[in-house]
TIRO-2110 file (N, C-alpha, C; in Angstrom, 1 decimal):
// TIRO-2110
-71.0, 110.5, 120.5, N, 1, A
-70.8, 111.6, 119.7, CA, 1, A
-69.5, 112.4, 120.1, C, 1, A
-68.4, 112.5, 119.1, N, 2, A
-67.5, 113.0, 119.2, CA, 2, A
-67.7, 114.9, 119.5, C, 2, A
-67.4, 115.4, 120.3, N, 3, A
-67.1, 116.8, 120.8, CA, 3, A
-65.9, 117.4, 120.2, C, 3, A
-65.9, 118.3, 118.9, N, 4, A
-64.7, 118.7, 118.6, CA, 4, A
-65.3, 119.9, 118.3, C, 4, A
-63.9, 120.6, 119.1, N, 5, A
-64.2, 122.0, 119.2, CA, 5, A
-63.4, 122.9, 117.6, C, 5, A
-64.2, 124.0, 117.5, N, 6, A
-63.4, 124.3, 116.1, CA, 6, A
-62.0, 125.4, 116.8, C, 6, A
-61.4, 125.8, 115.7, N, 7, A
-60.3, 126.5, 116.5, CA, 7, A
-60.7, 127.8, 116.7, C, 7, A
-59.8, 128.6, 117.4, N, 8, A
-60.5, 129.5, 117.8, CA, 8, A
-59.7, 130.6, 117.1, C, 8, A
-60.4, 132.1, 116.6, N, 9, A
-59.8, 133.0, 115.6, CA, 9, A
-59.4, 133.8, 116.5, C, 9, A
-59.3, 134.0, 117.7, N, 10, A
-58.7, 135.2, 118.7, CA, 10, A
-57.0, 135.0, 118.7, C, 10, A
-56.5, 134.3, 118.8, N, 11, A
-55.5, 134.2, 118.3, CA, 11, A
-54.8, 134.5, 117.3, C, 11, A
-55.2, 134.1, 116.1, N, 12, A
-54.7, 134.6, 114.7, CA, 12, A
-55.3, 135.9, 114.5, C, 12, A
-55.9, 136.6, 115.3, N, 13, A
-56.7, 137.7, 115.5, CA, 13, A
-55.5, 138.7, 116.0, C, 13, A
-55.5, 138.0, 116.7, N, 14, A
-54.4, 138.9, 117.7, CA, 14, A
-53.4, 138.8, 116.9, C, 14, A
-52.4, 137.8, 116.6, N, 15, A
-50.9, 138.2, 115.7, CA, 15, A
-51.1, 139.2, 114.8, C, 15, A
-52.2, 139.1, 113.8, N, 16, A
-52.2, 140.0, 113.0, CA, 16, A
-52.6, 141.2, 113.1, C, 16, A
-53.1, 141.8, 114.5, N, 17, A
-53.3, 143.0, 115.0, CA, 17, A
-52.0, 143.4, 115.5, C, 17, A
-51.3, 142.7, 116.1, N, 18, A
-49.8, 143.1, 116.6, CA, 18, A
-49.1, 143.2, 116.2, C, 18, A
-48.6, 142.2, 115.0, N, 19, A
-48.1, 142.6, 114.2, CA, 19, A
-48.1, 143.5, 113.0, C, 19, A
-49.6, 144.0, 113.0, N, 20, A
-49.7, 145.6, 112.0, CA, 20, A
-49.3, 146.4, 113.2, C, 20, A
-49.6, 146.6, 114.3, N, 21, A
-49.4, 147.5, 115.0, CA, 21, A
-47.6, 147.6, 115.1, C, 21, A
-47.1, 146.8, 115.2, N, 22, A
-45.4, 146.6, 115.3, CA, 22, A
-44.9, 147.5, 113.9, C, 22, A
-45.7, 146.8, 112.9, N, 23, A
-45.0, 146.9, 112.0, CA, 23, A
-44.9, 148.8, 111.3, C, 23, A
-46.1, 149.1, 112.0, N, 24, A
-46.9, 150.8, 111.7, CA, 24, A
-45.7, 151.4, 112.5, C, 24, A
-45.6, 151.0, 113.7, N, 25, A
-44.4, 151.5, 114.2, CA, 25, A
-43.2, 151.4, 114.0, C, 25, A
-42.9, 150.4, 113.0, N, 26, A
-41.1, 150.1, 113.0, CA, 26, A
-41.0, 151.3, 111.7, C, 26, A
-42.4, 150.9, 110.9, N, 27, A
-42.0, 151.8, 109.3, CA, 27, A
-42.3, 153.5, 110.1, C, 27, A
-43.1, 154.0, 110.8, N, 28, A
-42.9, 155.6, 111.8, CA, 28, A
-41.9, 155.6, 112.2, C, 28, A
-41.1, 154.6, 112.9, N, 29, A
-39.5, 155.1, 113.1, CA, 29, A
-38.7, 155.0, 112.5, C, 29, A
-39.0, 154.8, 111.2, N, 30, A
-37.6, 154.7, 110.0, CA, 30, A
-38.5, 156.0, 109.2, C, 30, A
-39.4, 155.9, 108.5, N, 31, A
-39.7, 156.7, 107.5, CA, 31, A
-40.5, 157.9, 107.9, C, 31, A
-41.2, 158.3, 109.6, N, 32, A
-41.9, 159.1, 109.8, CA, 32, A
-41.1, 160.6, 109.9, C, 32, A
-42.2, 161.7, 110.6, N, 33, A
-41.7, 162.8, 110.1, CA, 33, A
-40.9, 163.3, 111.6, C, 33, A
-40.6, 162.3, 112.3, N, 34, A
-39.5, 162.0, 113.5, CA, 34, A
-38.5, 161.1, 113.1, C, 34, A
-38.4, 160.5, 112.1, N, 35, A
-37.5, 158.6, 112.2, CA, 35, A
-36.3, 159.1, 112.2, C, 35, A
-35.6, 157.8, 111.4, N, 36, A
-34.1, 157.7, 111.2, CA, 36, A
-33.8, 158.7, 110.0, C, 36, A
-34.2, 158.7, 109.1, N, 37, A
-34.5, 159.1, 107.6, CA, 37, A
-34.6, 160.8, 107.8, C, 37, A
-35.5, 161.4, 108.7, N, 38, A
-35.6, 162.3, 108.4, CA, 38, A
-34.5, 163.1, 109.2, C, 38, A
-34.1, 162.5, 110.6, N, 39, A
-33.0, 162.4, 111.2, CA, 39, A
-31.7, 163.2, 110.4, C, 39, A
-31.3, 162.0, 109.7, N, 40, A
-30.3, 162.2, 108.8, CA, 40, A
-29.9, 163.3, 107.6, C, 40, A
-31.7, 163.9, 107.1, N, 41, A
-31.5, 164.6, 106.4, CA, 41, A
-31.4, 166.0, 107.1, C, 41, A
-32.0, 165.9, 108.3, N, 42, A
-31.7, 167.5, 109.1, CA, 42, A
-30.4, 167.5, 109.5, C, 42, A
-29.3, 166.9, 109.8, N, 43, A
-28.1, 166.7, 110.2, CA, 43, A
-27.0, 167.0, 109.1, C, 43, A
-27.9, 166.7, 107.5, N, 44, A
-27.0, 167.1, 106.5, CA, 44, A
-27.3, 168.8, 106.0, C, 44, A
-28.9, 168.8, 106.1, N, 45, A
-29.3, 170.2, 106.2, CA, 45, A
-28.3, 171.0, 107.2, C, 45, A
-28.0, 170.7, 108.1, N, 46, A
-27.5, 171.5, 109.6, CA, 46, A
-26.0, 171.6, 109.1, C, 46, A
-25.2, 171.1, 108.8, N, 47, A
-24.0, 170.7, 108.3, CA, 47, A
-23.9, 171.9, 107.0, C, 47, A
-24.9, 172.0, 106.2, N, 48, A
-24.4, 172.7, 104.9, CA, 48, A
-24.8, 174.3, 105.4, C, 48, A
-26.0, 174.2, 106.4, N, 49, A
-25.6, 175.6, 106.5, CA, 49, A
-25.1, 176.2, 107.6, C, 49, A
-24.6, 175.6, 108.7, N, 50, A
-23.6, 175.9, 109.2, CA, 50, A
-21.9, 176.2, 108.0, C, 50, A
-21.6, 175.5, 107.0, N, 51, A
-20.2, 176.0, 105.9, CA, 51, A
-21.5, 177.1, 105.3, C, 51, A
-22.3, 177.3, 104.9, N, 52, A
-23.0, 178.9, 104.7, CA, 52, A
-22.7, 179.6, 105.7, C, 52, A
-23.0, 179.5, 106.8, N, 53, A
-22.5, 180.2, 107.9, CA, 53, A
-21.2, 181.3, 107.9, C, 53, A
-20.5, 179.6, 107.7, N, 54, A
-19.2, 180.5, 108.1, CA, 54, A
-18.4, 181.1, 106.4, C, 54, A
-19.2, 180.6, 105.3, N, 55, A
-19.0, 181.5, 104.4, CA, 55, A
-19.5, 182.8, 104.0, C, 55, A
-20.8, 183.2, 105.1, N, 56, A
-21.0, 184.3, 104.8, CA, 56, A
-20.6, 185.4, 106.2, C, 56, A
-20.5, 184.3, 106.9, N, 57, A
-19.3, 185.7, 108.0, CA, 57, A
-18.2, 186.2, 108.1, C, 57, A
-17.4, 185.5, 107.0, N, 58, A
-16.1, 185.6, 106.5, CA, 58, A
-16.2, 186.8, 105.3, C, 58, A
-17.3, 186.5, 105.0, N, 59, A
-17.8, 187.4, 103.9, CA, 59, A
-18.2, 188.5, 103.6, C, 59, A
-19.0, 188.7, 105.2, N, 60, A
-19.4, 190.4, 106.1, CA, 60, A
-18.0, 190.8, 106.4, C, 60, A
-17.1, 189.8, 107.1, N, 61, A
-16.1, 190.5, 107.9, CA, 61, A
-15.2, 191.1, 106.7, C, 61, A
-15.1, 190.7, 105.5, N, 62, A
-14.1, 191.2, 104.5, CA, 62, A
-14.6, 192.6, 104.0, C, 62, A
-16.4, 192.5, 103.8, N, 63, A
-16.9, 193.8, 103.7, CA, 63, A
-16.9, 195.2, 104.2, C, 63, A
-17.2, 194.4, 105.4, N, 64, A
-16.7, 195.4, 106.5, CA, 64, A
-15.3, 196.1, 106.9, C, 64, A
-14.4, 195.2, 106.8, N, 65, A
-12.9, 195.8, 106.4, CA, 65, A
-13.1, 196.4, 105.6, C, 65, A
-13.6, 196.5, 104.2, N, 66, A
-13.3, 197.2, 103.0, CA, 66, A
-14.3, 198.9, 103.2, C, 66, A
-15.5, 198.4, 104.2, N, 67, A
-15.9, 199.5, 104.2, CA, 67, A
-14.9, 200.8, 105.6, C, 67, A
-14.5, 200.1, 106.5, N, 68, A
-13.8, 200.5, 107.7, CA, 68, A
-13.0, 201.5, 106.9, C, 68, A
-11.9, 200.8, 105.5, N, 69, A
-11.0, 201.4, 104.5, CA, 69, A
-11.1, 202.7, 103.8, C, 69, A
-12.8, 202.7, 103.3, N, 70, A
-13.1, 203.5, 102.8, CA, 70, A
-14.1, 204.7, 103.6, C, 70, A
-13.9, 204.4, 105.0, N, 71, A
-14.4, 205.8, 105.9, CA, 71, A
-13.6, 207.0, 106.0, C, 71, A
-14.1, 207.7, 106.8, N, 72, A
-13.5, 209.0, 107.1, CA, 72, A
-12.7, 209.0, 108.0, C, 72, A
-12.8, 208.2, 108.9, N, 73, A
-12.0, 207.7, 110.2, CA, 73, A
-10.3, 207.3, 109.2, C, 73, A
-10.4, 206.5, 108.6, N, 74, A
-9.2, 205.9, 108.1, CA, 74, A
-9.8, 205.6, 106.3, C, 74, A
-8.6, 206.8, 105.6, N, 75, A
-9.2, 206.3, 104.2, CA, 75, A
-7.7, 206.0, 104.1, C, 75, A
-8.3, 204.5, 103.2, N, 76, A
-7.0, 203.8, 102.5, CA, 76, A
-7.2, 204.4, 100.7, C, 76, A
-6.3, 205.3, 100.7, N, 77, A
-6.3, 206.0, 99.2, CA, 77, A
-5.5, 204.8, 98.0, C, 77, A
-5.0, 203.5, 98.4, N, 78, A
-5.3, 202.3, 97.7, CA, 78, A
-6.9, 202.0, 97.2, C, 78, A
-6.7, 202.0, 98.3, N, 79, A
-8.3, 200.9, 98.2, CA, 79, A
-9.3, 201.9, 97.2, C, 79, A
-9.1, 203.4, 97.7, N, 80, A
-10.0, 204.2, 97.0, CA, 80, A
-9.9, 204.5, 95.4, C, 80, A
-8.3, 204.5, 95.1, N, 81, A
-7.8, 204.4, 94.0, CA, 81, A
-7.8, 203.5, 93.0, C, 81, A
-8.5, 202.5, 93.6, N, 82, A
-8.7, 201.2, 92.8, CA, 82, A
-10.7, 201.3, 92.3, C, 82, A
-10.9, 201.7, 93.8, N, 83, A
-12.5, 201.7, 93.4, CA, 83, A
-13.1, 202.3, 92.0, C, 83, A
-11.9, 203.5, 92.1, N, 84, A
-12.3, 205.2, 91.3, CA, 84, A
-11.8, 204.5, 90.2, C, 84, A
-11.0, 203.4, 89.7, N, 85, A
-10.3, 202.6, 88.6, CA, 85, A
-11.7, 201.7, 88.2, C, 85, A
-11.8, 200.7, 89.1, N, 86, A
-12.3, 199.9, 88.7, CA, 86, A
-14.2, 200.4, 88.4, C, 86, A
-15.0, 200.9, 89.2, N, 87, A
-16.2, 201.3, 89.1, CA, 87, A
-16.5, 202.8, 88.2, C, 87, A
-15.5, 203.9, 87.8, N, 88, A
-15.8, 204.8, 87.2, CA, 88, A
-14.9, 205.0, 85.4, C, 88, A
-13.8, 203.6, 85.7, N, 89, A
-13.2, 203.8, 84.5, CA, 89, A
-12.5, 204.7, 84.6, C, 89, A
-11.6, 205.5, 85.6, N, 90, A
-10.6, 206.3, 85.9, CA, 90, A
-9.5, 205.7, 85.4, C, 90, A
-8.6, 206.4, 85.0, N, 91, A
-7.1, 206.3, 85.1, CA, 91, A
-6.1, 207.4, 85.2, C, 91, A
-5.0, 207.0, 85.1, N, 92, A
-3.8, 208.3, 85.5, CA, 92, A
-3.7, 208.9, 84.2, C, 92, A
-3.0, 210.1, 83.8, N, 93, A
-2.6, 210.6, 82.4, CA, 93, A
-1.4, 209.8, 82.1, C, 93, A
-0.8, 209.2, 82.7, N, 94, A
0.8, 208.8, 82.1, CA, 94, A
0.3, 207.1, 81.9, C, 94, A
-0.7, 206.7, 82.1, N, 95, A
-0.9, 205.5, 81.7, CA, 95, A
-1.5, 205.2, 80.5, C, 95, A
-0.7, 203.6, 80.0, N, 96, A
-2.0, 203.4, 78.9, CA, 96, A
-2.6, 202.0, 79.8, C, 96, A
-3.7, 202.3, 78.4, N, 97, A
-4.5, 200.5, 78.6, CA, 97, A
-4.3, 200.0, 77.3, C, 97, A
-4.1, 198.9, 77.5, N, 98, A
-4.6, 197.8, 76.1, CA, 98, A
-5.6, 197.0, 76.5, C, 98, A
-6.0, 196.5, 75.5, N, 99, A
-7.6, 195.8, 75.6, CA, 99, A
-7.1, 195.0, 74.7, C, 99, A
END
């Protein structure tokens, strides 16, 4: 009587548990909410608002000048002269306007 052993399933057992487990991990380090992917998109996030950054502190600083202009400390009667133009519809008597 021949003795033949069947094969054994621990093996193919195993690859296919290792290999899901490999593979759970390769697709978490590309697609998880740590990977490469999301990586990349904080880096581009970080990038755009750092140029926000620096276009809105360029932006305070210009305001701020313009308010510095229009204090009591230092009035720039330009600057004022234009405001009282542009926001109240002022003008001089010797001027015209056309429209």
């Amino acid at each position: 009587m021949m003795n033949r052993r069947r094969p054994s399933l621990f093996p193919l057992l195993w690859l296919t548990c290792s290999l899901s487990v490999g593979g759970y991990f390769a697709f978490a380090a590309v697609q998880g909410d740590h990977g490469i992917f999301r990586r990349i998109q904080i880096e581009a996030e970080t990038t755009a608002l750092r140029a926000d950054l620096v276009r809105l502190e360029a932006e305070r600083a210009a305001l701020e000048n313009r308010t510095r202009r229009l204090s009591d400390d230092f009035l720039d009667l330009d600057l004022l002269d234009e405001q009282a133009r542009q926001r109240l519809g002022l003008m001089r008597p010797e001027e015209l306007v056309l429209r």
